[in-house]
N, C-alpha and C positions, 0 to 999 in steps of 0.2 A: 813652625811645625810643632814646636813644643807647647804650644797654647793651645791648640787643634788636640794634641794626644793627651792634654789634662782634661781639655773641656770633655773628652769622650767619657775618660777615666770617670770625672767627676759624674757625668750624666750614666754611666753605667751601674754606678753606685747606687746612686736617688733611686734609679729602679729595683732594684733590689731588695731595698725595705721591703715594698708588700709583698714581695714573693715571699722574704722570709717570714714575715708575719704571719702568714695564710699557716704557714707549716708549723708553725708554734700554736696556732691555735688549733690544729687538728690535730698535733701530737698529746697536748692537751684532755682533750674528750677522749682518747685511747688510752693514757690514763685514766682516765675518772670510769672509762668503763671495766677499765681493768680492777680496779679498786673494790668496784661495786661487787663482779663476781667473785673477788679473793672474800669479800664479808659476805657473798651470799655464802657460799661453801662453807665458811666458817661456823658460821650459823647452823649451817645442816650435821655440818661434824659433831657443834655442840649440843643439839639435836639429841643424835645419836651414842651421844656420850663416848665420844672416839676419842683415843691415847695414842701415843706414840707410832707406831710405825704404821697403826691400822688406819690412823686420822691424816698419817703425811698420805697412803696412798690413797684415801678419800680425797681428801683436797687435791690431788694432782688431780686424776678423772675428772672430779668435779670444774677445775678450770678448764681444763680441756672440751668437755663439753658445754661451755659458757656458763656454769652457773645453774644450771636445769637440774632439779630435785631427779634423787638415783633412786 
């Protein structure tokens, strides 16, 4: 019985790699697109020559609407 409940253990495991893989590489690209919008907005603040509290609530909007010129 205890050979039966490790073999399963063990074979539950092996499966599970690629599941988590898939999830690490799609958490991944949602970084990278997060990334991408946080330097678009930047760029547009810099842009516009925005300071402190007027460039934090530009870059908020701004990632909020993904990065799309305001």
């Amino acid at each position: 019985m205890k050979k039966i409940l490790m073999a399963l253990l063990i074979s539950l495991t092996a499966g599970l790699g690629p599941t988590l893989a898939q999830t690490d590489a799609n958490s991944k690209s949602g970084d990278t697109d997060k990334a991408a919008i946080s330097k678009s907005c930047t760029a547009q603040a810099n842009a516009k020559g925005l300071h402190g509290e007027a460039r934090k609530k530009f870059r908020s909007k701004c990632k909020k609407a993904g990065g799309k010129p305001a």
